[in-house]
ROMARFI-866512 format. One record per residue (C-alpha): residue in three letters; x, y, z. Coordinates in pm, 1 decimal. Layout:
N
 res       c1       c2       c3
 Ala        X        Y        Z
...
//
This chain:
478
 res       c1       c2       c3
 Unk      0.0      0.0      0.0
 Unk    296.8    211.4      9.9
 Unk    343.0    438.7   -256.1
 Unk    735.9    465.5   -293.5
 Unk    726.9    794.7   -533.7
 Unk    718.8   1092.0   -258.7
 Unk    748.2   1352.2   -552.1
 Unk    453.3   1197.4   -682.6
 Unk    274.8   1133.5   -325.5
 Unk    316.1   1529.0   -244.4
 Unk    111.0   1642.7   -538.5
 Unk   -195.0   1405.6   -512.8
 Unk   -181.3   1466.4   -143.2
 Unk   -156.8   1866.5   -181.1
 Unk   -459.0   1830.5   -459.4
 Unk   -632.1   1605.5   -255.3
 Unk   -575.0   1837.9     66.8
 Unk   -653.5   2153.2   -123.1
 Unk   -960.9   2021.9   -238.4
 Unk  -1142.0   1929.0     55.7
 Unk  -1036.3   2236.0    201.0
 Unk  -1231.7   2408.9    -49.2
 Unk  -1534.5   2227.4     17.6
 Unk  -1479.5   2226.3    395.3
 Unk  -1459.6   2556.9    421.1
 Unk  -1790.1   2653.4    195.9
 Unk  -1946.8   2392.0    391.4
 Unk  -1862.4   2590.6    709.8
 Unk  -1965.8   2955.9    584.8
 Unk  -2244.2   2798.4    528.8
 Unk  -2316.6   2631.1    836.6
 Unk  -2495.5   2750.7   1153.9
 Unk  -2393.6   2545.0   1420.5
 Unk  -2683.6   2324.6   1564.9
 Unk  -2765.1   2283.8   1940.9
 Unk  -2467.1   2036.4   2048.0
 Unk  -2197.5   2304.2   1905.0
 Unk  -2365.9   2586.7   2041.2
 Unk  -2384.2   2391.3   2367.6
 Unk  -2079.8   2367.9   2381.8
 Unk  -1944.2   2697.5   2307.9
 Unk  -2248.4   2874.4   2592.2
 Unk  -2055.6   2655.0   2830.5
 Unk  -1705.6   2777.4   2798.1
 Unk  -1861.7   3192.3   2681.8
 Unk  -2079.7   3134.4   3061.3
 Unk  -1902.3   2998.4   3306.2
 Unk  -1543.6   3027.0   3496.6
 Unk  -1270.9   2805.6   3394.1
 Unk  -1274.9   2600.3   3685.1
 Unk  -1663.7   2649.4   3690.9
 Unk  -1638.2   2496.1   3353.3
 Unk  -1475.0   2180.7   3451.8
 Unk  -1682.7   2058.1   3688.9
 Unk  -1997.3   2130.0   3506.7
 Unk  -1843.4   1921.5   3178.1
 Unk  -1782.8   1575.8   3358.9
 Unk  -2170.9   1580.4   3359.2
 Unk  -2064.4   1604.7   2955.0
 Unk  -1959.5   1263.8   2846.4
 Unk  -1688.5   1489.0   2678.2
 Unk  -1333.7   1602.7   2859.5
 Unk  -1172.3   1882.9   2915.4
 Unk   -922.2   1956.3   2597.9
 Unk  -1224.8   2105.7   2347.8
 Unk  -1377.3   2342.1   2591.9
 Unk  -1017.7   2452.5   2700.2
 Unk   -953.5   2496.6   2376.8
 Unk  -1272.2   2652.5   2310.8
 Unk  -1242.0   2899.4   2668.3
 Unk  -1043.2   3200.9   2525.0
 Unk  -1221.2   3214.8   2200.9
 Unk  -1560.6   3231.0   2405.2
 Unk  -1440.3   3490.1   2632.1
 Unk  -1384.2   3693.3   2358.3
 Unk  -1745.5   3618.0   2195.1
 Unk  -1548.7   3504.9   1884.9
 Unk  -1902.6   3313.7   1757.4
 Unk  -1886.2   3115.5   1531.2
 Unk  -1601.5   3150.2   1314.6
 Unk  -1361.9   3103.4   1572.2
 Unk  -1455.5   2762.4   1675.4
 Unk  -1571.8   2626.0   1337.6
 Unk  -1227.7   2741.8   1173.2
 Unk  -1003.4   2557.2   1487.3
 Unk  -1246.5   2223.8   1476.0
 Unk  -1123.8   2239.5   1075.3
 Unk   -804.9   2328.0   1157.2
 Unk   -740.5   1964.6   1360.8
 Unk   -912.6   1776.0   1094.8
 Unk   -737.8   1932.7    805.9
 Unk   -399.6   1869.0   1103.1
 Unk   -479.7   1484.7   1080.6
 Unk   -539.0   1446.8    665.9
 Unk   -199.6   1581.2    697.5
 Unk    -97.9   1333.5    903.7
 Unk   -255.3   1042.3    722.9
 Unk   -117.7   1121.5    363.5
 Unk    253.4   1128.8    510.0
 Unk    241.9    887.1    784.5
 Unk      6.4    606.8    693.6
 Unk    147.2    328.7    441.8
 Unk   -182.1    355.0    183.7
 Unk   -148.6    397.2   -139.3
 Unk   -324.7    740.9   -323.4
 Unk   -581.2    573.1   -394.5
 Unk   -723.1    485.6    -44.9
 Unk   -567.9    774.6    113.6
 Unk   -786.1    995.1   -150.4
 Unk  -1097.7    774.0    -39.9
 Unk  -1034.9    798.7    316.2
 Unk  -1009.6   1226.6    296.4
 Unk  -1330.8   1205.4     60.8
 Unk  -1523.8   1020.5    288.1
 Unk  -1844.8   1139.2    443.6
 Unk  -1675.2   1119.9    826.6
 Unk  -1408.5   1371.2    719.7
 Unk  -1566.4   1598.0    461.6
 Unk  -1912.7   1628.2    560.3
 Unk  -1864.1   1552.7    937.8
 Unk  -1580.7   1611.8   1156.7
 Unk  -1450.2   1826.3    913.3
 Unk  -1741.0   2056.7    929.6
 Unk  -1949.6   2035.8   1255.1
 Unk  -1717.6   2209.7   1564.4
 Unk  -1710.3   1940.8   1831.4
 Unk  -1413.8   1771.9   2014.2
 Unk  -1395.6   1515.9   1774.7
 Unk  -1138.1   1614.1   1580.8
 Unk   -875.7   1683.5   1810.0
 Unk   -938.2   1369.9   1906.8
 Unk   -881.8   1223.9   1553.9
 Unk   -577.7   1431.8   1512.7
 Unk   -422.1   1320.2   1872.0
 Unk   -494.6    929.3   1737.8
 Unk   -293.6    979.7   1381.4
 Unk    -26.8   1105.9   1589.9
 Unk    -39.6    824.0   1858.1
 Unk    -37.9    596.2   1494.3
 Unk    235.6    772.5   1298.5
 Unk    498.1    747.6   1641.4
 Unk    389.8    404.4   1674.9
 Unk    719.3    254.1   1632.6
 Unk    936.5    575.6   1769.1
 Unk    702.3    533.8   2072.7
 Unk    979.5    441.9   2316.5
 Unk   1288.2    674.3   2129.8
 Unk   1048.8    934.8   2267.5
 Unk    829.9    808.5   2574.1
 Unk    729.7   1136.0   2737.5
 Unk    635.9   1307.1   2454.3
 Unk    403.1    942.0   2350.4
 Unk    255.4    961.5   2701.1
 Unk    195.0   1334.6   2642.7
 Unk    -27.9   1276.9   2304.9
 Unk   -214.5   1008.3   2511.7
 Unk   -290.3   1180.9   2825.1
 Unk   -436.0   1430.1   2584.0
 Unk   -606.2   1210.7   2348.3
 Unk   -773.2   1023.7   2610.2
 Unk   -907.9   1373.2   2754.8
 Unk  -1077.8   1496.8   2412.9
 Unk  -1404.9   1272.1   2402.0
 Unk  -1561.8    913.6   2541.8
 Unk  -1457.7    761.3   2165.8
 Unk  -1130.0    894.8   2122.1
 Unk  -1104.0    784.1   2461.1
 Unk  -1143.2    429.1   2351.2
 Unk   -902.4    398.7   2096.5
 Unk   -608.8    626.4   2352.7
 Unk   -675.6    359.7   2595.7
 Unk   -552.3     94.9   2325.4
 Unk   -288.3    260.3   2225.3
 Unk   -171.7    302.5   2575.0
 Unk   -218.6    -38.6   2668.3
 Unk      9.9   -152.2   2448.8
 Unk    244.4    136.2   2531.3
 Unk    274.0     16.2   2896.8
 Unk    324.3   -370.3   2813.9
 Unk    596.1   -225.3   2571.1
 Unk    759.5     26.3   2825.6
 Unk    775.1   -334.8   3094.8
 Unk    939.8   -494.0   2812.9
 Unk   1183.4   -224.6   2749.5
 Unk   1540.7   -144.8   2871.2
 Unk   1470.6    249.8   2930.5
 Unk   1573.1    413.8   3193.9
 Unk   1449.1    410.3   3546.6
 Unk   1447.0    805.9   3501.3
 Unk   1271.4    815.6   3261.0
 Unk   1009.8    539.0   3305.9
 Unk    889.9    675.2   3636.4
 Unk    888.5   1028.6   3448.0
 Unk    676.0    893.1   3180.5
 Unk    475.0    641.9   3413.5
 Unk    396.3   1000.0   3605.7
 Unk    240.8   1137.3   3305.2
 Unk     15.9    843.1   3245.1
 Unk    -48.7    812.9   3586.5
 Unk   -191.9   1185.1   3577.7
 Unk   -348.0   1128.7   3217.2
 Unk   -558.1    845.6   3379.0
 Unk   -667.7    974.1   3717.1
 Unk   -804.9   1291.6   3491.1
 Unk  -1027.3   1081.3   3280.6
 Unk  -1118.0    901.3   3581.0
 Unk  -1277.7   1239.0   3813.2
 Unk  -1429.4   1338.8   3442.5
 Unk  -1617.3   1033.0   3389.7
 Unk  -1721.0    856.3   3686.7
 Unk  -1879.4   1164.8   3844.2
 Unk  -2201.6   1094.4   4048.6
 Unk  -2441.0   1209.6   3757.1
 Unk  -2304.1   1128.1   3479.3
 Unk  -2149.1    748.4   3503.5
 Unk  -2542.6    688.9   3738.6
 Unk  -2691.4    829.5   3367.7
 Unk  -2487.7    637.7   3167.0
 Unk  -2475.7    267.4   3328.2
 Unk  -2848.4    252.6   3430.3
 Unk  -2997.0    356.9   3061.9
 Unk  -2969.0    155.5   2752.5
 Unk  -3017.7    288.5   2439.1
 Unk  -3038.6     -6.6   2194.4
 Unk  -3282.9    181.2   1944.9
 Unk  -3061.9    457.9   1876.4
 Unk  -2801.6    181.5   1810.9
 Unk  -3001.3     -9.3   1579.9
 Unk  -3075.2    297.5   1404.3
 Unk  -2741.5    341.6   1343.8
 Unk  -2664.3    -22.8   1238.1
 Unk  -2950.3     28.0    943.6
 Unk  -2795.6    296.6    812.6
 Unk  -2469.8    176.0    823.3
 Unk  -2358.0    129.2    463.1
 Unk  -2613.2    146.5    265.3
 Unk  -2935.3    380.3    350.6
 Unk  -3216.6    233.2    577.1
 Unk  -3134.1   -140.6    485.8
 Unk  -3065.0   -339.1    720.2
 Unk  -3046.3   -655.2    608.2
 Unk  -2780.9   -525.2    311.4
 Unk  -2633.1   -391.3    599.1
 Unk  -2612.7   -665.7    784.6
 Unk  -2477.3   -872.3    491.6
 Unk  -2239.7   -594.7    395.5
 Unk  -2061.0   -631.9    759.9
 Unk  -2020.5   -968.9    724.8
 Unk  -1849.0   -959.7    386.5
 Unk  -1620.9   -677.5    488.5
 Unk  -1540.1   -819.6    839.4
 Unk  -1447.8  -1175.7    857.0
 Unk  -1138.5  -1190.2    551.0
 Unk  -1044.2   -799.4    714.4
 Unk   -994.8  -1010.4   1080.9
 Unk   -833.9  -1299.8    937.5
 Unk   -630.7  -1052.8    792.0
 Unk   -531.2   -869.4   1135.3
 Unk   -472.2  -1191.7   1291.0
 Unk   -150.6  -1244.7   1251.3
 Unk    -36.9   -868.9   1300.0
 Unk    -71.7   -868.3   1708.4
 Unk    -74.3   -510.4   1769.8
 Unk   -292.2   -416.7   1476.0
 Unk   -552.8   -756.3   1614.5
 Unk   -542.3   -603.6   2006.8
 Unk   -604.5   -248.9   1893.4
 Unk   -926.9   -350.0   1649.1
 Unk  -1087.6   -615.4   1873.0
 Unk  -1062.0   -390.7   2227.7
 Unk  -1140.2    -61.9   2057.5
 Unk  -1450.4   -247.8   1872.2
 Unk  -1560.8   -421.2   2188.9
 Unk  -1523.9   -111.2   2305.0
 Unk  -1725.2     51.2   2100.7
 Unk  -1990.7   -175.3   2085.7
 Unk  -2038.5   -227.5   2434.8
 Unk  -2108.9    154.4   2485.3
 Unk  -2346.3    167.6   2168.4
 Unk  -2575.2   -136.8   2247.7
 Unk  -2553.3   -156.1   2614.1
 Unk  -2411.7    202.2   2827.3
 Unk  -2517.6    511.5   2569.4
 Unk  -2637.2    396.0   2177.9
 Unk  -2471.7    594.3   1879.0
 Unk  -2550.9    857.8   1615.8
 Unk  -2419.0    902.9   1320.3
 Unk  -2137.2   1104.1   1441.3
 Unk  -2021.0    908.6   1700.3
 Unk  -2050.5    593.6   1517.6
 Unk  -1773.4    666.9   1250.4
 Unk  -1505.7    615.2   1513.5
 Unk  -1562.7    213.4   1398.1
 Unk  -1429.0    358.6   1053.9
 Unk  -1175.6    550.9   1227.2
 Unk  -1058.6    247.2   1468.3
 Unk  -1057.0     94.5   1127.7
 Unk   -861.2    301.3    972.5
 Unk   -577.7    285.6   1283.5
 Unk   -594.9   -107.9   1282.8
 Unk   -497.2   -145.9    848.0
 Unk   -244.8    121.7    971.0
 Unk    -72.6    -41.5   1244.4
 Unk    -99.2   -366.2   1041.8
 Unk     24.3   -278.6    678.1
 Unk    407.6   -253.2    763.7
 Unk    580.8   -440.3    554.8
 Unk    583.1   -488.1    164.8
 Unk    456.8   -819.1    179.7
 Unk    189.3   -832.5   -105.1
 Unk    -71.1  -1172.0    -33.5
 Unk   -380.9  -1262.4   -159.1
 Unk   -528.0  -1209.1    197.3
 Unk   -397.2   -854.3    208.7
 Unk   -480.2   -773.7   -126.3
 Unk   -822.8   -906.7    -29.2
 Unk   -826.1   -684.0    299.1
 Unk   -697.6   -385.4    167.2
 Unk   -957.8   -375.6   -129.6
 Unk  -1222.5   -405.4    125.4
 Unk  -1135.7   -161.4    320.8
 Unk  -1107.8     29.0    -11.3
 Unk  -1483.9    -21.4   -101.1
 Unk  -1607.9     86.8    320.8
 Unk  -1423.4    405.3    218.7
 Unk  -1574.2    454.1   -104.0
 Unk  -1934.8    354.4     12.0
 Unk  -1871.6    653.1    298.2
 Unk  -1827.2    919.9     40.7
 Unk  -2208.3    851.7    -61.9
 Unk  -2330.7    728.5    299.0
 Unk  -2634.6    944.9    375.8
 Unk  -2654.6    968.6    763.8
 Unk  -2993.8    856.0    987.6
 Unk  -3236.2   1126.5    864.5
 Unk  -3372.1   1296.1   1184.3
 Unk  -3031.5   1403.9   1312.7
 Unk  -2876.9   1447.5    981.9
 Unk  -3170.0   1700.2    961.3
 Unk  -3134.4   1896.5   1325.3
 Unk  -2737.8   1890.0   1257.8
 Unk  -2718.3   2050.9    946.9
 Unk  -3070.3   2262.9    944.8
 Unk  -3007.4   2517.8   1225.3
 Unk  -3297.5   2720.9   1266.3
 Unk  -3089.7   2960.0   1460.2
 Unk  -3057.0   3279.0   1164.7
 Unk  -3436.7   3262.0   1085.3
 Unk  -3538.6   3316.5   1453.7
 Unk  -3286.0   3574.2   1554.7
 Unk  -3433.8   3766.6   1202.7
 Unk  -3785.0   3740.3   1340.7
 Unk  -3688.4   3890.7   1648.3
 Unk  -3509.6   4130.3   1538.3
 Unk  -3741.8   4269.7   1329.7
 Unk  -4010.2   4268.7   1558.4
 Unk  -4052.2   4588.7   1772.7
 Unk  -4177.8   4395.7   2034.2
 Unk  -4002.6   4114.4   2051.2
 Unk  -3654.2   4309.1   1999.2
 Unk  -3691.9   4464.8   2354.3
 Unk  -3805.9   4168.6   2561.0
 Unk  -3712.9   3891.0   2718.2
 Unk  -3775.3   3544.1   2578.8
 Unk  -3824.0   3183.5   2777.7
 Unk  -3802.5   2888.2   2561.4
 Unk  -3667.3   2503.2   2629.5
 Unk  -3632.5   2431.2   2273.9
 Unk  -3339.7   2318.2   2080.1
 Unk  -3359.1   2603.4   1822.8
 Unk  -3361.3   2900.4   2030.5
 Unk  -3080.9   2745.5   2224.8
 Unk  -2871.9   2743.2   1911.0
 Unk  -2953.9   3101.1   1871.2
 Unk  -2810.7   3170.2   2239.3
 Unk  -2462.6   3251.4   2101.6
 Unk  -2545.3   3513.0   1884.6
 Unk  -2710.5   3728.0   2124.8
 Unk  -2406.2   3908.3   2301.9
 Unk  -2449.2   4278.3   2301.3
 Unk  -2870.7   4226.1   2138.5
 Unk  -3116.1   4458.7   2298.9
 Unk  -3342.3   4121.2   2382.7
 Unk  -3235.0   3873.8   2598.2
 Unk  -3304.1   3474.5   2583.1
 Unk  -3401.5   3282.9   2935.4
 Unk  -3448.1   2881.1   2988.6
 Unk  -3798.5   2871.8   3130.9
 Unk  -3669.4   2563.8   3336.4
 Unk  -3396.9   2772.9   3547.3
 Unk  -3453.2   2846.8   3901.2
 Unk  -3177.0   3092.7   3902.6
 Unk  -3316.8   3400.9   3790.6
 Unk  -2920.5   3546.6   3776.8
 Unk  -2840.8   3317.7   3503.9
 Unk  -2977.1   3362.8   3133.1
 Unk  -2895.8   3001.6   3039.6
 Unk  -2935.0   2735.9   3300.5
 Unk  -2659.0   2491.1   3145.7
 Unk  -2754.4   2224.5   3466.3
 Unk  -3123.6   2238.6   3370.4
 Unk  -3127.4   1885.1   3185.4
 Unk  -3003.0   1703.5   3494.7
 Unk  -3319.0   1827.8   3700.6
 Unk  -3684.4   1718.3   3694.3
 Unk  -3837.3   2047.9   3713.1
 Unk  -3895.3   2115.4   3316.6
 Unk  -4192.8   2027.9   3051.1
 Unk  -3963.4   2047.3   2746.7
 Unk  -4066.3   2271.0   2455.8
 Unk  -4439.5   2331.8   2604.7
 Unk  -4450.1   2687.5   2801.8
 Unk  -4841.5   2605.0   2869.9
 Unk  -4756.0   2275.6   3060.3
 Unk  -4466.0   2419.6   3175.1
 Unk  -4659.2   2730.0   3363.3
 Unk  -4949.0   2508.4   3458.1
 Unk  -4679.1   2253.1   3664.1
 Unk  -4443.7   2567.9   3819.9
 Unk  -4673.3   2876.0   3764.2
 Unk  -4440.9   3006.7   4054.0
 Unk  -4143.4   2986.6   3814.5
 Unk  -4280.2   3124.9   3524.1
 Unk  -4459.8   3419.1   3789.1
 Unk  -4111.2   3550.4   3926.7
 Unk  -3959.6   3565.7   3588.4
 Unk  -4257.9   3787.9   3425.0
 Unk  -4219.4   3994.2   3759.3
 Unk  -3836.5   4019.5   3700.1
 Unk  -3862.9   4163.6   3357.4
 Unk  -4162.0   4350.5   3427.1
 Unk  -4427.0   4207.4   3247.2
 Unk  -4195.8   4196.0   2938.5
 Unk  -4245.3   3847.1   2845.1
 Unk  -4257.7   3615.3   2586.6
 Unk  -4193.9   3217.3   2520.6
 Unk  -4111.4   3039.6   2192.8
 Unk  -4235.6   2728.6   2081.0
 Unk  -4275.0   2514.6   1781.6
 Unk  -4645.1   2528.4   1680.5
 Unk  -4726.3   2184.6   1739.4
 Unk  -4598.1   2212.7   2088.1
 Unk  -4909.7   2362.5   2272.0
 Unk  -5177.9   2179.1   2173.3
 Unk  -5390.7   2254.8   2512.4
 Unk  -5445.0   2651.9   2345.7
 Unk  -5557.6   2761.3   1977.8
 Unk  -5465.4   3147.4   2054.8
 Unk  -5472.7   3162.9   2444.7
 Unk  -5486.7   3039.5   2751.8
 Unk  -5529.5   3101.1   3120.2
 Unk  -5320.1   2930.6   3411.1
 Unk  -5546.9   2940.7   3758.9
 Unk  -5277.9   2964.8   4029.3
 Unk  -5447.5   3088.6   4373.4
 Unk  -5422.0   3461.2   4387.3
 Unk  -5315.7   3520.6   4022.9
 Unk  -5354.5   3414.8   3687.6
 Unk  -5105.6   3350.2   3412.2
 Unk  -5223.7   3476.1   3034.8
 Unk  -5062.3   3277.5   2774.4
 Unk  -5194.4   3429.2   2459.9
 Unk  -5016.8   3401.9   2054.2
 Unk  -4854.4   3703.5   1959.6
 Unk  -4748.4   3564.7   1594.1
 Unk  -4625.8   3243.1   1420.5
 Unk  -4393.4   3222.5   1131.7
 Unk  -4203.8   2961.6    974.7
 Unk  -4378.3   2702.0   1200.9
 Unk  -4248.7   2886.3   1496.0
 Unk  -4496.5   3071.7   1738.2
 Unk  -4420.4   3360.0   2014.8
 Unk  -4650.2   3430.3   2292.3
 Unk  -4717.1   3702.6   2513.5
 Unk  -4698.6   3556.0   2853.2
 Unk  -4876.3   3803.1   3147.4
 Unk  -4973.3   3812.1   3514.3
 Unk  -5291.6   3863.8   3558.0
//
């Protein structure tokens, strides 16, 4: 897989690199983030630094993104900023892959082409792509791993603390890192130096993930719909027995393959184990979590394909893993999320507010998904945007709200009839200056208004005006 001409290599890989950072970037100027970016961004623009890391071990995610993410967000650099670094590491790791891994063009072309890179990490600004990045390094010093131990240990600590699936393949990698540092002749020096850094890299994962709410979340709720979801649209779109059949073909000669490359066998069966185990049974998978299998993939042919040995089995293998890549530029991810991913609603409803007199000058409660998104964009607006479900009436965004029981999501009718206190003290906070977004199917109760009953006052729900399938209404004390 190899290709020996590096003339030739650094022209298809500067075309190929140029390329998709054409359509990367359009992609991006062109993309409003959607509510897990924006998320994500509110957290590190809101809160302290320290603040910051104990309210992201309720995450599933680790510390690296949002500390990457913290200066940016202090400076209200939305969204540019964070879209540009998130393409920055992926473009980082293409790099990586065209001079490091031993694929020919051909694959390496297929692999940067791909829906995971071009249309996915590539484009939408999470931690995944640091992550990514930190694992192509962790591959390319594979075999320099114990020239330069600290600096290995360094990548891994920080890998590991990017994301739950980069997580996953980091601990593989290090794994094998520590039976190869006991089998090694280095010196005591430097193995307790670099056992220190492990050490540290490992007891920061471990106060990230196995915080009271979030490993109590995780372990106690199984998610095997979202999973299956994912497995039908795997390869081929909403088939899941072609699907099914498709895995088969590609996975049994690709294993008999890896098995007799040891490292290349470990790292594939733990990091797929891995990965399976916290799709079917701890969290379940969409779409953008569940190319790390082609990822983990990816790493296993490249810690594998090491020599120039050319046999039918590795022909076979390779050409496989040839045709996964090429069915990925097409793949079409699971409809509903491709949809809220990549059709922010965010521009149209800060327009409608904006110009609207009324609406301009007030203060809105939502809990829906859109007007979150929108959250970022408001620094320095004349309106301001409050979660209905916050009990903190200090706080414009309650980022702890989804851990508590006190909210009737997307429904401000049901949401003032269960805490009419709640909804009370913020009309009286922003004097009567109040209204609530929903979606228009989400109060069904009312056709234009409605009246809460709450002892010694009444709360007046009535439409002010609907657009684009999104209402506002005027929410009173009366």
């Amino acid at each position: 897989m190899q290709n020996k001409s590096i003339t030739k290599l650094n022209k298809i890989a500067i075309c190929c690199l140029v390329l998709f950072s054409v359509i990367t970037l359009a992609r991006i100027f062109n993309h409003v983030p959607w509510f897990d970016e924006a998320h994500g961004w509110t957290i590190a623009e809101q809160l302290g630094y320290f603040d910051m890391l104990k309210y992201i071990k309720n995450e599933g995610h680790f510390f690296l993104w949002q500390t990457i993410l913290y200066p940016f967000a202090k400076l209200h650099l939305y969204p540019y900023s964070m879209q540009l670094l998130n393409w920055v590491f992926c473009l980082i790791a293409l790099i990586i892959m065209w001079w490091k891994a031993p694929f020919n063009n051909v694959i390496k072309a297929l692999i940067t082409f791909s829906f995971p890179f071009l249309g996915c990490y590539g484009v939408i600004a999470r931690c995944y792509s640091v992550g990514i990045m930190l694992l192509f390094i962790l591959a390319s010093m594979n075999d320099v791993k114990l020239k330069y131990p600290k600096t290995y240990a360094t990548v891994l600590i920080l890998c590991a603390n990017t994301s739950v699936m980069a997580l996953i393949g980091a601990s593989a990698f290090g794994l094998m890192f520590v039976y190869d540092l006991f089998k090694s002749k280095l010196d005591k020096n430097e193995l307790i130096k670099t056992g220190g850094i492990l050490f540290l890299g490992a007891f920061l994962v471990f106060i990230q993930i196995f915080s009271n709410i979030y490993f109590s979340n995780i372990v106690t709720n199984s998610h095997l719909f979202t999973s299956l979801v994912m497995l039908v649209n795997t390869d081929v779109y909403h088939n899941l027995l072609i699907n099914l059949l498709l895995n088969i073909i590609f996975v049994v000669p690709i294993f008999i393959y890896l098995c007799s490359k040891k490292q290349a066998l470990f790292f594939a069966i733990l990091t797929n184990f891995l990965m399976l185990l916290l799709a079917f049974k701890f969290y379940g998978f969409n779409f953008w979590h569940s190319y790390f299998f082609y990822i983990y993939l990816l790493i296993s042919f490249w810690l594998a394909d090491k020599s120039e040995e050319n046999t039918v089995l590795k022909k076979i293998a390779v050409s496989l893993f040839a045709i996964i890549s090429f069915i990925l530029i097409f793949h079409v991810p699971e409809e509903m999320k491709f949809s809220s991913v990549y059709n922010s609603k965010a521009k149209i409803i800060l327009n409608l507010i904006e110009n609207d007199e009324q609406l301009k000058k007030s203060v809105i409660i939502h809990n829906s998904g859109d007007l979150y998104e929108t959250l970022p964009y408001t620094n320095n607006k004349t309106f301001k945007i409050k979660n209905y479900c916050t009990l903190e009436d200090k706080t414009d965004y309650d980022l702890k709200n989804s851990h508590l029981g006190e909210c009737v999501r997307g429904n401000i009718f049901g949401q003032a009839q269960k805490y009419p206190d709640l909804i009370k003290n913020m009309i009286d906070a922003n004097n009567n200056n109040v209204f609530a977004f929903t979606m228009k199917e989400k109060n069904p109760q009312i056709n234009n208004y409605g009246m809460i009953f709450a002892g010694d006052y009444n709360i007046l729900i009535k439409k002010y005006k609907c657009e684009e399938n999104l209402c506002f209404w005027k929410v009173e004390i009366k």
